[in-house]
Backbone as CSV, one residue per row, in Angstrom:
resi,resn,N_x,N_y,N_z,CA_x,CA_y,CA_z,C_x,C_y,C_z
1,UNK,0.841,-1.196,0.000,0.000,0.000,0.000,0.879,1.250,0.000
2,UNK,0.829,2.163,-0.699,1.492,3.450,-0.900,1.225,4.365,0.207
3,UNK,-0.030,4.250,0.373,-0.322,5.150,1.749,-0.465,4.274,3.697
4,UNK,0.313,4.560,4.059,0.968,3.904,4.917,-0.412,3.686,6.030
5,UNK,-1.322,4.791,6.092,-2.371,4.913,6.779,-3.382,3.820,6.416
6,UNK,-3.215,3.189,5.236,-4.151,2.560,4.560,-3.735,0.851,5.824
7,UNK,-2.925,0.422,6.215,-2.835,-0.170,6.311,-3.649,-0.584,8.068
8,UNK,-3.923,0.689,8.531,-4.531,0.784,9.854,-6.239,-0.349,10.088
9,UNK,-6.611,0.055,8.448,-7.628,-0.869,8.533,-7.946,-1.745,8.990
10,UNK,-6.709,-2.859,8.933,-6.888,-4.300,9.440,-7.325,-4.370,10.318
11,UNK,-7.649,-3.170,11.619,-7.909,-3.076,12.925,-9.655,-2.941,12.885
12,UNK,-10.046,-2.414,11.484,-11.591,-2.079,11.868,-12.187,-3.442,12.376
13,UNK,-12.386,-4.733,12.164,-13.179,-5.634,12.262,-12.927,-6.074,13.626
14,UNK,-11.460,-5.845,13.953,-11.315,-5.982,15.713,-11.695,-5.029,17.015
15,UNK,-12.251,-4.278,16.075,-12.734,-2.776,17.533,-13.378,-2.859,18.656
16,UNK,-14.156,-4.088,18.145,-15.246,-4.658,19.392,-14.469,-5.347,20.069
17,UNK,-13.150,-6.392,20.140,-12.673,-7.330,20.965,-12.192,-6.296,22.226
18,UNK,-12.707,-7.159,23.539,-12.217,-6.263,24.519,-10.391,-6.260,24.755
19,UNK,-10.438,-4.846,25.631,-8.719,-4.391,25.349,-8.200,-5.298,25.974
20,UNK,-8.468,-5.592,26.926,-7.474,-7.307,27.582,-7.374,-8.486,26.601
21,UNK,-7.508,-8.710,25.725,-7.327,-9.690,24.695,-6.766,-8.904,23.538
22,UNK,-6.765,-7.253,23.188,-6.157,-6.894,22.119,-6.299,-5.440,22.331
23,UNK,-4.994,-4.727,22.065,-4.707,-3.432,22.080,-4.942,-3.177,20.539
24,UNK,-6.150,-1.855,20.275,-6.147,-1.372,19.443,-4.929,-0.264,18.844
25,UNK,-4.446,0.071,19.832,-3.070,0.732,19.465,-1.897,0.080,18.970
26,UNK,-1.987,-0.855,20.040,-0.590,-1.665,18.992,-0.948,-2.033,17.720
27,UNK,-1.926,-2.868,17.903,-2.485,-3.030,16.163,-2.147,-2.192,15.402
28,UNK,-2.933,-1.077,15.912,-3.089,0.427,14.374,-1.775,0.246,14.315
29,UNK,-0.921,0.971,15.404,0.628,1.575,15.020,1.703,0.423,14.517
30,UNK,1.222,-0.567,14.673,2.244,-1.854,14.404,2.040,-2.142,12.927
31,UNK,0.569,-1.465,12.379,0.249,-2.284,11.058,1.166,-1.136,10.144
32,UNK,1.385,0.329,11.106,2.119,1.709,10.363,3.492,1.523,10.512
33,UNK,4.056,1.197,11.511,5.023,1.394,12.063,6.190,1.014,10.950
34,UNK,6.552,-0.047,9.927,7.602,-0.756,9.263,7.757,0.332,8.232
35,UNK,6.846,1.477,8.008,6.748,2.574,7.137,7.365,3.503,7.874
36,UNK,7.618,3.692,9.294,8.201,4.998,9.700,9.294,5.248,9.423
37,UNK,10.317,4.226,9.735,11.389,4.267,9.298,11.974,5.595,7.778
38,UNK,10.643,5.043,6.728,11.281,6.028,5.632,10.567,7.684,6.341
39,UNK,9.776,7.835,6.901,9.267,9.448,7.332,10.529,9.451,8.669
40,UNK,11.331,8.940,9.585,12.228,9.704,10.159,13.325,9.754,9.532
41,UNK,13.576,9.007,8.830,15.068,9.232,8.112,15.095,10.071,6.525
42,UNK,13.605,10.395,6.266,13.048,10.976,5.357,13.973,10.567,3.702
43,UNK,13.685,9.363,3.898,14.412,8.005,3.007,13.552,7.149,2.803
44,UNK,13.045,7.360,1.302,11.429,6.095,1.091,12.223,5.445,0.547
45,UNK,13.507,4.696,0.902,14.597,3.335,0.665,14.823,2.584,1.684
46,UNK,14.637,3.659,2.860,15.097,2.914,4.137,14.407,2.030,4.584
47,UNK,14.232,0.842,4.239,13.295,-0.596,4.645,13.774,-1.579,5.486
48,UNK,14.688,-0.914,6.626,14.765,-2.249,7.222,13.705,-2.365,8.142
49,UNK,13.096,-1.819,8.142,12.007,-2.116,8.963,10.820,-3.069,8.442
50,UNK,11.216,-3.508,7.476,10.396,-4.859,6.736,10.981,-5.505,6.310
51,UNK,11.998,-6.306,7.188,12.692,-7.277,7.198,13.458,-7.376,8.537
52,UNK,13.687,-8.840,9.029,13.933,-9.232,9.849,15.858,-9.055,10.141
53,UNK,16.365,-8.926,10.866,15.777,-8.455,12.644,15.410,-7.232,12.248
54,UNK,15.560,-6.269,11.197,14.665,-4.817,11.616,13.643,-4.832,12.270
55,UNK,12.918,-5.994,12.237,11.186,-5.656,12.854,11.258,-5.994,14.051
56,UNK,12.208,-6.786,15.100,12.670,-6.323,16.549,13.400,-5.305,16.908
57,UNK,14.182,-4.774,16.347,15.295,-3.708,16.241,14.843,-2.094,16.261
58,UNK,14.004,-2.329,15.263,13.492,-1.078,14.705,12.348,-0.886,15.091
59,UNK,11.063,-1.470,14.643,9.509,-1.784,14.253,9.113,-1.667,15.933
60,UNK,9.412,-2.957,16.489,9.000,-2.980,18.041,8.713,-1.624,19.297
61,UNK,10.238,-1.192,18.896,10.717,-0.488,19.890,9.970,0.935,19.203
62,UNK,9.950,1.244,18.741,9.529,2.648,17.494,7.960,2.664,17.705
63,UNK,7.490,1.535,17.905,6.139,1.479,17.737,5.379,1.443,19.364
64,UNK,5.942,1.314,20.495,5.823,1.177,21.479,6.068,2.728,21.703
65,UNK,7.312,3.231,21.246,7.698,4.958,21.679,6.478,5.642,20.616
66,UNK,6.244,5.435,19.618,5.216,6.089,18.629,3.614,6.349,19.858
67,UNK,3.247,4.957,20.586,2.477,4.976,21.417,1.772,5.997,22.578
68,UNK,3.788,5.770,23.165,3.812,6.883,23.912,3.314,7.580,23.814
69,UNK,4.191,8.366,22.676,4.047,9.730,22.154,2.566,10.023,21.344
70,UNK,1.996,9.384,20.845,0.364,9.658,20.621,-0.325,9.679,22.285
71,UNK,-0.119,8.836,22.891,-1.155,8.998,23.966,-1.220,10.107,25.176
72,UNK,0.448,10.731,24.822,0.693,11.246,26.372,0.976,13.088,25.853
73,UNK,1.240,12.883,24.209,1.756,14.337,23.309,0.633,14.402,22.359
74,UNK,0.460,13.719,21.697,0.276,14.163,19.668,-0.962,14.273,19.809
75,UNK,-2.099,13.268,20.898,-3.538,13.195,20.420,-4.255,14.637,20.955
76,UNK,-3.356,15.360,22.168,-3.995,16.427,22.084,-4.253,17.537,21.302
77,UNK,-2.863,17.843,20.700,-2.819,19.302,19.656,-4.170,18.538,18.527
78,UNK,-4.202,17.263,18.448,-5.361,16.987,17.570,-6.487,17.165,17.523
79,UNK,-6.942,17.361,19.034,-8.142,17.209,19.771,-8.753,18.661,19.669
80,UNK,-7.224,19.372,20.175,-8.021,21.002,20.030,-7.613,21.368,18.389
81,UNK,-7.332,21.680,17.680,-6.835,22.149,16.167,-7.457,21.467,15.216
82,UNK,-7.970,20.333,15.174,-8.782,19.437,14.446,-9.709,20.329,14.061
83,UNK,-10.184,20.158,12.807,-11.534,20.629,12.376,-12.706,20.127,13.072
84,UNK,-13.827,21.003,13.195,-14.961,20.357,14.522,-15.622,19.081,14.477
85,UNK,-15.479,18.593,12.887,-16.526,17.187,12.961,-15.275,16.141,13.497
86,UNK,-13.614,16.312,13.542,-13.100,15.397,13.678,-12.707,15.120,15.080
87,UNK,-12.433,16.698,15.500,-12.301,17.190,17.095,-13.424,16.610,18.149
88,UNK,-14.806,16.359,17.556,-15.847,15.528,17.832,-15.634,14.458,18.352
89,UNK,-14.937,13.608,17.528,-14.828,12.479,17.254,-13.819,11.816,18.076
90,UNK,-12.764,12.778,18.252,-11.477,12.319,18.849,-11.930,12.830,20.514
91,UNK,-12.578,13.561,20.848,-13.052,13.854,21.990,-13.249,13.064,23.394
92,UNK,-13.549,12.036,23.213,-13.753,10.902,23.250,-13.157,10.051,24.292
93,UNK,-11.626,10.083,23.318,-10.944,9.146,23.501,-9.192,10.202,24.638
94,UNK,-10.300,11.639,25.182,-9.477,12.109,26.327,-8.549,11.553,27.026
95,UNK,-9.404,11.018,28.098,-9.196,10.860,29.352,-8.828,8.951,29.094
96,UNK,-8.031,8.061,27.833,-7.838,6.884,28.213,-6.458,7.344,28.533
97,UNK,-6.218,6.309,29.729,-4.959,6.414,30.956,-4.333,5.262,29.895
98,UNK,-3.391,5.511,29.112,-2.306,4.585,28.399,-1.292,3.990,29.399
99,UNK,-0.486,4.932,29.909,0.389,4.639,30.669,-0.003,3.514,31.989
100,UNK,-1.242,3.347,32.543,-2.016,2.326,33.484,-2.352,1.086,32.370
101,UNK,-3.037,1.510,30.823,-3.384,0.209,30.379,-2.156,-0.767,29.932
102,UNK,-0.924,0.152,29.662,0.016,-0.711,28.890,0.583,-1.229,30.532
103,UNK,0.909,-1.162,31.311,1.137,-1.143,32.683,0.674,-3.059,33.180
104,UNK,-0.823,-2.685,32.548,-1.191,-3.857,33.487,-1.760,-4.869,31.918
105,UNK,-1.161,-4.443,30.821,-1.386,-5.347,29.749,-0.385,-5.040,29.196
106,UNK,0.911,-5.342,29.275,1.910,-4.997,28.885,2.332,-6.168,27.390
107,UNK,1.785,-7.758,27.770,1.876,-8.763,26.786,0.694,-8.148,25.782
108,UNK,-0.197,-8.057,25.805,-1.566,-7.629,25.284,-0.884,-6.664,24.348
109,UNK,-0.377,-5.522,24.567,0.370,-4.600,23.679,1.779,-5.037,22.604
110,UNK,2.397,-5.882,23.001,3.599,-6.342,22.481,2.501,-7.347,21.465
111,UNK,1.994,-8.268,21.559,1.567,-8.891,21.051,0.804,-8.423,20.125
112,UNK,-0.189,-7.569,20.291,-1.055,-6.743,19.502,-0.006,-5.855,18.065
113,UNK,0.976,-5.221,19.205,1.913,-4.495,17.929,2.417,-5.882,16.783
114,UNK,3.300,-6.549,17.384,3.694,-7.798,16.844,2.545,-7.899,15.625
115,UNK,1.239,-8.444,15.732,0.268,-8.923,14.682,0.047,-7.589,13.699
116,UNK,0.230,-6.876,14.382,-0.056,-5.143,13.265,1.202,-5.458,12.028
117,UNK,2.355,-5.492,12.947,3.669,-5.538,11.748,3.335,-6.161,10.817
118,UNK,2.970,-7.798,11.462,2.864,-9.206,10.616,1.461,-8.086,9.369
119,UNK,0.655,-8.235,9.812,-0.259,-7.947,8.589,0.552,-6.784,7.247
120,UNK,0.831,-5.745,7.992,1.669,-4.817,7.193,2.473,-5.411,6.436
121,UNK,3.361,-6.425,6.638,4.212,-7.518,5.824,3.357,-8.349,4.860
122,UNK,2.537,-8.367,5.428,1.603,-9.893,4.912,0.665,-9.077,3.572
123,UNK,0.495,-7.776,3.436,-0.228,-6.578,2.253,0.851,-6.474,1.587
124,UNK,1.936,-5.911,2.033,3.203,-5.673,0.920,3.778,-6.647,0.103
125,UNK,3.282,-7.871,1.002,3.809,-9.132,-0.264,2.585,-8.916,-1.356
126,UNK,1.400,-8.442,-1.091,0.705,-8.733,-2.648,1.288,-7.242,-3.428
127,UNK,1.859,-6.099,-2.483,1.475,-4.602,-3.268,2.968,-4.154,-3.766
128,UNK,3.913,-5.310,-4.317,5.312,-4.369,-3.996,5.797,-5.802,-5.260
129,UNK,6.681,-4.839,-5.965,7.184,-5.738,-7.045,8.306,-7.138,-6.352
130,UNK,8.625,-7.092,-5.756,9.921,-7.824,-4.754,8.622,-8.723,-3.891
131,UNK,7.158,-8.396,-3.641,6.407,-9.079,-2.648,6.742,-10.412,-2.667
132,UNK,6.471,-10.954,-1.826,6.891,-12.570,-1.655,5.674,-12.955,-2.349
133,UNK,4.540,-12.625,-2.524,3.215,-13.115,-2.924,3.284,-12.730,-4.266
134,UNK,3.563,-11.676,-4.660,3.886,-11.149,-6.404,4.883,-12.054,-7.167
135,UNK,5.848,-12.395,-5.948,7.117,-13.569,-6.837,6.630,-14.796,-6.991
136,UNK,5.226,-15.466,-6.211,5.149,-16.567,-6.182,3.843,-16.842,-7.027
137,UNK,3.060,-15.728,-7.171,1.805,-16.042,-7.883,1.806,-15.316,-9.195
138,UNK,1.334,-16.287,-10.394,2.290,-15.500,-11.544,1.193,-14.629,-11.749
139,UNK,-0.602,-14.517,-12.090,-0.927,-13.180,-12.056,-0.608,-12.160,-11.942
140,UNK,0.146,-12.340,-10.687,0.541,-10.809,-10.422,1.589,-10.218,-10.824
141,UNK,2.554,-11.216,-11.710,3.926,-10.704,-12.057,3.088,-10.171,-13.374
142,UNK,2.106,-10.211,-13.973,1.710,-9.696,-15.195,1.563,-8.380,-15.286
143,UNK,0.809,-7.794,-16.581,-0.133,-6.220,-16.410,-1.236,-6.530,-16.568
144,UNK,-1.962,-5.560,-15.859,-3.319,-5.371,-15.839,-3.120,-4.346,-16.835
145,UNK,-4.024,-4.302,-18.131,-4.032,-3.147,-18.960,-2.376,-2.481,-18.809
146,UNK,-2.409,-1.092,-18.968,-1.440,-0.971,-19.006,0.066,-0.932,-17.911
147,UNK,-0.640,-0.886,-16.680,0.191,-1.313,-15.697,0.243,-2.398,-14.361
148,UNK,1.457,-2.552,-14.007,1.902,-4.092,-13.347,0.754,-4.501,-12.352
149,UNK,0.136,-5.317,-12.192,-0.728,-5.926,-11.889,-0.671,-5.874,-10.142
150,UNK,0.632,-5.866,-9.816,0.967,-5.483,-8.006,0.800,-3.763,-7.880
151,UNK,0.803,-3.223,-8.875,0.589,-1.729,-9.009,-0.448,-1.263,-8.405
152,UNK,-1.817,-2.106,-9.582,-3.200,-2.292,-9.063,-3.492,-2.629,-7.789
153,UNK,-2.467,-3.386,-7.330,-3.106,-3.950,-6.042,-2.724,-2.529,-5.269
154,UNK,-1.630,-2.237,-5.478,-1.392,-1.034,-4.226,-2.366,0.061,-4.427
155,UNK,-2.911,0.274,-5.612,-3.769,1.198,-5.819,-5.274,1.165,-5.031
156,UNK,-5.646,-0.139,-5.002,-6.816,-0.775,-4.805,-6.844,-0.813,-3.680
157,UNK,-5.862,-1.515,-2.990,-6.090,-1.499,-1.474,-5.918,-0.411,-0.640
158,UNK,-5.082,0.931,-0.929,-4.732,1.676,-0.167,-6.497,2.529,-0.640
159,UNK,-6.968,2.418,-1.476,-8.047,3.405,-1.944,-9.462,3.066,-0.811
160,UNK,-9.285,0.841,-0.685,-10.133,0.537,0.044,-9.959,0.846,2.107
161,UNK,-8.318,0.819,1.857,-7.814,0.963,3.116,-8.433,2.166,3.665
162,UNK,-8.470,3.451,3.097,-8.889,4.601,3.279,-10.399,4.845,3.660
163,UNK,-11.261,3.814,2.300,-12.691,4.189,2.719,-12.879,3.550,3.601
164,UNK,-12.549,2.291,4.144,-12.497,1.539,5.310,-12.791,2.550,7.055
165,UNK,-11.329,3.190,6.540,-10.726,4.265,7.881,-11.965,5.108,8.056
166,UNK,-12.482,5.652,6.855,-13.104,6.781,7.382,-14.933,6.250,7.343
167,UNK,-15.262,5.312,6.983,-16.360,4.847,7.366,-16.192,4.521,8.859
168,UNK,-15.624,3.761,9.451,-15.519,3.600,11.002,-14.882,4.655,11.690
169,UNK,-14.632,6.120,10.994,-13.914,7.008,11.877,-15.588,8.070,11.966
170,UNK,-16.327,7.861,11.063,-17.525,8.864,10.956,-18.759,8.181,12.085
171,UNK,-17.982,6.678,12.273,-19.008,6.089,12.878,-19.356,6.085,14.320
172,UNK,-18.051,7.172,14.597,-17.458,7.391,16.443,-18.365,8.559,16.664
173,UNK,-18.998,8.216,17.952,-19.926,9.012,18.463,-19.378,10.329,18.492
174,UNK,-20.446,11.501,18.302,-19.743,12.942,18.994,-20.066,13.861,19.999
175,UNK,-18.824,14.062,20.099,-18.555,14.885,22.097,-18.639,15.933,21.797
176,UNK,-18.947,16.841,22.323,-18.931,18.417,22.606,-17.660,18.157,22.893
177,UNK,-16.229,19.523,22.199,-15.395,19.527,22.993,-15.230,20.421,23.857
178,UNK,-14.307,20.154,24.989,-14.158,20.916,26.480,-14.546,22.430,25.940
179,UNK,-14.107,22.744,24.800,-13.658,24.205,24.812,-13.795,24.587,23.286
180,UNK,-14.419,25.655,22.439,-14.164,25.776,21.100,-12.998,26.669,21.072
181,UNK,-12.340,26.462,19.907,-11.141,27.584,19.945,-11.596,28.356,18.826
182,UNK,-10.961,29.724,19.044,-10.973,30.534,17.659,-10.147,30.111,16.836
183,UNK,-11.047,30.483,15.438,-10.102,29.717,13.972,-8.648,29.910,14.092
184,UNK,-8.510,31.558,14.881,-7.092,32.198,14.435,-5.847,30.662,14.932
185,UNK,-6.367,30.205,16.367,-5.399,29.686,16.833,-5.025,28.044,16.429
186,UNK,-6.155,27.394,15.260,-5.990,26.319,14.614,-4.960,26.410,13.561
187,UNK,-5.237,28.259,12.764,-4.395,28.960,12.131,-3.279,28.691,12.224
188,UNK,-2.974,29.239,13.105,-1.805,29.192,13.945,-0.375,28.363,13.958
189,UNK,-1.617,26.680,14.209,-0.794,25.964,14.491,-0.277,25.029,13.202
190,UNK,-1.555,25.128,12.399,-1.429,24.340,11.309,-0.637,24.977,10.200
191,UNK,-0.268,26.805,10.483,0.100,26.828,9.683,2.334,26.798,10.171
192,UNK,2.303,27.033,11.384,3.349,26.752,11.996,3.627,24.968,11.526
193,UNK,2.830,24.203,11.382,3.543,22.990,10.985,3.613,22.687,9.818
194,UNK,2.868,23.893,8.300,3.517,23.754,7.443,5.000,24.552,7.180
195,UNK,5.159,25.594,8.263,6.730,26.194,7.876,7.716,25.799,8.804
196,UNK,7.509,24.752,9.678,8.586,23.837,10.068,8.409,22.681,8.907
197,UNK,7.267,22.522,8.413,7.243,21.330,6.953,8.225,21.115,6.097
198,UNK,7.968,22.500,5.931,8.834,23.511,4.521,9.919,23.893,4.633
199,UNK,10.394,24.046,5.956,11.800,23.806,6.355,12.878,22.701,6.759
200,UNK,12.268,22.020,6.913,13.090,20.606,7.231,13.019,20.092,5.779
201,UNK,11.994,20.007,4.882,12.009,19.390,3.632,13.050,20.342,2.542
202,UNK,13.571,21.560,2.756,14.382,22.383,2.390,16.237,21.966,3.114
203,UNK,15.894,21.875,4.478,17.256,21.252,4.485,17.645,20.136,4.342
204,UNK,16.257,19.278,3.919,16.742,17.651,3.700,17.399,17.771,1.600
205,UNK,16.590,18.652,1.118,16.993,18.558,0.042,18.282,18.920,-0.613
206,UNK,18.591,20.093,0.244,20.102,20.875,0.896,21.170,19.826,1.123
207,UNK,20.966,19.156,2.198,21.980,18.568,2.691,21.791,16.737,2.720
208,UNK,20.559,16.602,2.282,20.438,14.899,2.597,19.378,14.558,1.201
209,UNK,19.636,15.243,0.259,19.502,14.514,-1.287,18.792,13.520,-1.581
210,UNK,18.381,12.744,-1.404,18.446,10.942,-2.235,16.985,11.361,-3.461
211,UNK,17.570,11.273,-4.692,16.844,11.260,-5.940,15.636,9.893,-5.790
212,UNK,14.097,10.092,-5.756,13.092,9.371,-5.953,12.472,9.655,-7.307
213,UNK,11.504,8.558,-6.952,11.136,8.322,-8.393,9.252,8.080,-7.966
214,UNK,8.457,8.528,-8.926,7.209,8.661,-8.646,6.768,8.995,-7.389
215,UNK,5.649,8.383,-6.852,5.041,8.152,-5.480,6.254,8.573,-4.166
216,UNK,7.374,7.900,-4.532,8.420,7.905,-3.179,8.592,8.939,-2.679
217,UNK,8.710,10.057,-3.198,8.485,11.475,-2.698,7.391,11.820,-1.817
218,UNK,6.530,10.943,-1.796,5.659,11.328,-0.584,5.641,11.051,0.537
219,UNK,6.903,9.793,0.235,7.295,8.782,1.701,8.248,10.372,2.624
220,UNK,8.855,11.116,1.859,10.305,12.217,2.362,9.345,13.638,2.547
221,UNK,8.115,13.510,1.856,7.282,14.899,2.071,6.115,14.609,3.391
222,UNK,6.212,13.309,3.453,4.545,12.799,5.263,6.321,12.934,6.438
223,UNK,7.321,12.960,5.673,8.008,12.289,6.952,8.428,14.306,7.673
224,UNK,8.545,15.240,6.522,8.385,16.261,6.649,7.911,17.174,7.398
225,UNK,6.538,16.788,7.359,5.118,17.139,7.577,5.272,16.365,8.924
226,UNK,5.256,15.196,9.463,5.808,14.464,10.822,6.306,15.679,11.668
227,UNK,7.685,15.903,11.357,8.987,16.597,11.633,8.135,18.284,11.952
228,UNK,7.371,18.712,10.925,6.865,19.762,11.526,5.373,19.898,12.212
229,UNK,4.950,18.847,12.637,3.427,18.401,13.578,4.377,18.426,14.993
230,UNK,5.373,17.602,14.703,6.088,17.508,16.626,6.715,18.749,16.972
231,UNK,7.501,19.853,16.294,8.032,20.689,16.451,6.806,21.552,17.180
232,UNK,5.529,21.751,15.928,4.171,22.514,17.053,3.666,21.932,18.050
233,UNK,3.247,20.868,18.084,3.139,20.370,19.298,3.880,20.596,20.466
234,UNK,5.197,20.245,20.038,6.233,20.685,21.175,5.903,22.159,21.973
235,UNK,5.962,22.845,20.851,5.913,24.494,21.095,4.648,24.665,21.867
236,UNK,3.470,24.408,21.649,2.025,24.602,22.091,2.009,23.719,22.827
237,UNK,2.237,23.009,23.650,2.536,22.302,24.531,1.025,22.046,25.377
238,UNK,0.180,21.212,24.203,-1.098,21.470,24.789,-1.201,20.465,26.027
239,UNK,-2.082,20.340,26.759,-2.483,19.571,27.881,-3.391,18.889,27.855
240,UNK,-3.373,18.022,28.492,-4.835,16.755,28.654,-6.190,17.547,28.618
241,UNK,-5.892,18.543,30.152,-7.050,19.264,30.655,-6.851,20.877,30.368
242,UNK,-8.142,21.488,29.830,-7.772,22.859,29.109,-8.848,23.281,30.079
């Protein structure tokens, strides 16, 4: 799948299993996580994170700190700056105590991330010319019309991955949030994380080069865009409780 988000899906059909048998977080971030690698090193080459030992090395540990850092930093600046139907939505999901659930389900989370990776591996073998599933099933080494038949697949699934996401993201009840903000200060922030965007993607091109080809440029422009979401966050240093 080209779009790394697409791969979060796998989690919709498990939403209902209770969290003591399966962390929806590890899931989501485990099914993302073998993709981060190219958004911090802002290198859509850098793959060891989909391949072994990268996926203890790298994947595990990255995806456990990714956790963290959504539950305890990132989900707030989201909560307030979000546009209102999404700020709704995420409202919600305030006050879950991460640091107590991973605490006292600590296997539950490792395990959960673990099966996220595996699936993320287990899509790229049908969506990636090198897939283990593209090398072994000759369909797919073919073309569909005019292009490679694993092409289609990445096209297809990341398109279904998406409507997937946002059918079960429209489907989350909505909260009044604590507080409305004025536009100016969504302004603000969103536009502060496109000129830390625009600056890190300026000195990566400056000083850390690597020539892509189609699509891959979007792997070095989300990892960008990353790089300038944490910088505002950092700065606005929002809080649980406003």
């Amino acid at each position: 799948m080209p779009f790394t988000i697409s791969h979060a899906a796998v989690a919709s059909p498990l939403y209902r299993v209770p969290r003591r048998y399966l962390s929806l977080s590890g899931l989501i971030i485990g099914s993302m996580v073998p993709d981060f690698l190219y958004f911090f090193r802002l290198n859509p080459y850098a793959d060891d994170g989909h391949h072994f030992p990268g996926i203890l090395l790298y994947d595990l540990p990255l995806a456990l700190l990714l956790a963290y850092a959504w539950h305890h930093w990132w989900r707030y600046p989201l909560m307030k700056y979000s546009p209102p139907f999404a700020a709704a939505r995420l409202e919600r999901y305030r006050y879950f105590n991460w640091h107590r659930y991973f605490s006292r389900h600590f296997w539950v989370v490792i395990l959960s991330t673990l099966l996220g990776i595996a699936t993320h591996l287990f899509f790229d073998g049908f969506t990636h010319q090198e897939g283990f599933f593209v090398t072994h099933i000759s369909p797919l080494q073919g073309n569909w019309g005019h292009m490679p038949a694993w092409y289609w697949m990445q096209i297809l699934t990341s398109v279904a991955g998406l409507m997937i996401l946002f059918y079960y993201f429209f489907k989350i009840p909505v909260k009044r949030p604590q507080k409305i903000n004025a536009p100016g200060e969504a302004l603000f922030f969103w536009g502060g994380t496109a000129l830390f965007s625009f600056l890190v993607l300026l000195a990566n091109e400056r000083y850390h080069y690597i020539a892509c080809k189609g699509l891959d440029y979007l792997a070095t422009t989300l990892g960008g865009v990353m790089y300038g979401f944490i910088v505002m966050a950092a700065l606005m240093r929002v809080k649980p409780k406003q």
